[in-house]
N, C-alpha and C positions, 0 to 999 in steps of 0.2 A: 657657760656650762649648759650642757642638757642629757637629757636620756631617753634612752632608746632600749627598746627588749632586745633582748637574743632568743631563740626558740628552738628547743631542744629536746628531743624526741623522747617519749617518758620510756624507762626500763621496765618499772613495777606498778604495781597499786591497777589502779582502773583509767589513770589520766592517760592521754594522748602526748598531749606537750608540755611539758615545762618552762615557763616566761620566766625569764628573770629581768629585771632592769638597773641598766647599768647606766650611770651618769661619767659625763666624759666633755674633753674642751670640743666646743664648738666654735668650727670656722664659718663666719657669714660670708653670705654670697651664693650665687646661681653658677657660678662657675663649674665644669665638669672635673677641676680639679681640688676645688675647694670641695666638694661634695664627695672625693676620691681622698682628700685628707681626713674630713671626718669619718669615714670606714677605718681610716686608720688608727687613728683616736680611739673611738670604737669597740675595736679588737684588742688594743694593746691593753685598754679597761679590763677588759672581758678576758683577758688572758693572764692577768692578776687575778682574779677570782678564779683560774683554773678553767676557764671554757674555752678551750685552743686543741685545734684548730677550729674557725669557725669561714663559712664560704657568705660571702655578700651575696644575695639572689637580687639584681638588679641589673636595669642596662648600666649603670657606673660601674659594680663589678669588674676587678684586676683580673679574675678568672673568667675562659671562655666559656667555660660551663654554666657558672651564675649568670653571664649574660643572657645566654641559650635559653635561660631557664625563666627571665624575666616576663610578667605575662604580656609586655610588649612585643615578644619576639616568640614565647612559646605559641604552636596554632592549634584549633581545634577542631576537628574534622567531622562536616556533614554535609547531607546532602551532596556530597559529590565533591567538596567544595572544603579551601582552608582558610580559617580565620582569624586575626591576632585574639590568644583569649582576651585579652583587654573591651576590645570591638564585642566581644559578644557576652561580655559582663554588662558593659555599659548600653548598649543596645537592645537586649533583653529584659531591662528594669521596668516595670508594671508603676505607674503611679496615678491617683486620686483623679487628676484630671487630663492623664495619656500616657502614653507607653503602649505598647514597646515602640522602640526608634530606630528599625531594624536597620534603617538605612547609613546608623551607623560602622555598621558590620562591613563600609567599602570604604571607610576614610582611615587619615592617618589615626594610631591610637591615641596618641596625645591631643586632637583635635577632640577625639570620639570623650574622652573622658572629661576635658573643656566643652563641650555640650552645653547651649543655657538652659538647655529646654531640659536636664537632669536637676538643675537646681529651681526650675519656673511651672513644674508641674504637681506641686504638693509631694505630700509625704508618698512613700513606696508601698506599697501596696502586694508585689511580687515581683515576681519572673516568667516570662513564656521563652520559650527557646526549643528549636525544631519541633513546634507543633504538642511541647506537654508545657506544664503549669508549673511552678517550684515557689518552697513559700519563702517568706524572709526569716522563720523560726526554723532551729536555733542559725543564729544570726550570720553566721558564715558559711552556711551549708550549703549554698548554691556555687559560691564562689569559689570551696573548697572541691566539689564535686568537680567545677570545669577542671579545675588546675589537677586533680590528682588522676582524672579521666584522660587527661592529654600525656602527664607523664607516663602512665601506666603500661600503654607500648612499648616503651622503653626499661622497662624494669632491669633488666641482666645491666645493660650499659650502667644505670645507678646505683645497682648493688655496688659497681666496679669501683665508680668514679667518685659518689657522691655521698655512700656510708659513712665513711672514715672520718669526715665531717664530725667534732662535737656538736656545734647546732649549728644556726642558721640569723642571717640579718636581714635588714632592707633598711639604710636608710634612710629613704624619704617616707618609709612608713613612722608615724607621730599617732600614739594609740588616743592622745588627746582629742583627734580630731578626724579618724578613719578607725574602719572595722575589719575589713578586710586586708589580706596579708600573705603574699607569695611567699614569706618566708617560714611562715606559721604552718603554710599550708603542707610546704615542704616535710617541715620536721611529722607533720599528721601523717603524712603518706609513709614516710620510715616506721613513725611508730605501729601505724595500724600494718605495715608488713614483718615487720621483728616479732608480733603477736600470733602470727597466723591469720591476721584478719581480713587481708588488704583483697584476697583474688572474692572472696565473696562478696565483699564488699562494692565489688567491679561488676557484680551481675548486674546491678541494675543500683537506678537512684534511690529506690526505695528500700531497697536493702543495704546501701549509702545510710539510707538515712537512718534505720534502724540503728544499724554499729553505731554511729556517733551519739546517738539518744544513748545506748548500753555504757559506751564509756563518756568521760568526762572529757570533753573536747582542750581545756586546756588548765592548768593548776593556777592561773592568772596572775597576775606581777607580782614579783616576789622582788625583795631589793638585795 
């Protein structure tokens, strides 16, 4: 057995997201299909408790959209230039004794996030990325800003495709052991737009970062 949240974009109150966690059979293995059964596992949990439909945001994802959307394959655009957000999460990380490692902003992501030098350089310290500072409080704020700044162009097409979604997953996310979360970030961007909040929030990072200090970034695991 194990469990995994769902995340699902808050209606009321002041929160952003709603976590819930749902325990479910878990299949071992690296396999892309053993990894495509537990989504299924997953969901079919998560839809006894009434959270259906819900989209995988992952390269495993059954839907082309979650793929699209995964920060493997979503890009983020500067300088002239596009880059997996992954590459430039992992690339932009500030730590004790070096960082940034921008040079991973040209490799594969999965490479970029297997890095030794993210685990062999002390604790984190920040972020720099195109030339500003971002801090690591509150704790997913940089990583939420890449991922809802990349979707954000796209808005009409999500309103379309991507609403209608009760919440959101990711697999390979394990809250045990990671903080950051494509699927999380997902449901923040719905919610902070269902509020009126999302296009100001889009001026700038620090008006980013305001909203999310204002409301409550997530109601945290709920069973």
């Amino acid at each position: 057995m194990a469990e995994r949240p769902v995340f699902i974009p808050a209606e009321r109150g002041d929160r952003l997201v709603d976590e819930h966690s749902i325990e479910f059979c878990w299949h071992r293995g690296m396999a892309a299909s053993q990894k495509r059964k537990n989504i299924i596992e997953l969901h079919t949990e998560a839809a006894k408790r009434g959270y259906s439909p819900l989209l995988e945001i992952s390269s495993k994802s059954e839907e082309r959209i979650g793929q699209r959307m995964s920060a493997f394959s979503l890009k983020v655009k500067f300088a002239g230039r596009e880059v997996a957000l992954e590459n430039v999460f992992q690339g932009s990380k500030i730590f004790k004794n070096g960082g940034p490692y921008t040079d991973l902003y040209d490799i594969d992501p999965r490479e970029a996030k297997a890095d030794k030098r993210l685990k062999e350089s002390g604790p984190l310290t920040g972020f720099r990325f195109d030339g500003q500072d971002f801090p690591i409080e509150p704790q997913t704020v940089f990583y939420d800003w890449l991922y809802i700044s990349a979707l954000y162009p796209h808005i009409e097409f999500l309103r379309d495709k991507v609403y209608n979604y009760k919440g959101f997953t990711d697999i390979a996310f394990n809250p045990a052991r990671s903080i950051n979360c494509q699927a999380r970030s997902c449901a923040t961007l719905i919610s902070l737009d269902r509020k009126g909040l999302l296009a100001k929030s889009m001026l700038s990072f620090s008006d980013f970062l305001r909203t999310i200090q204002t409301e409550k970034p997530s109601s945290g695991r709920l069973k």
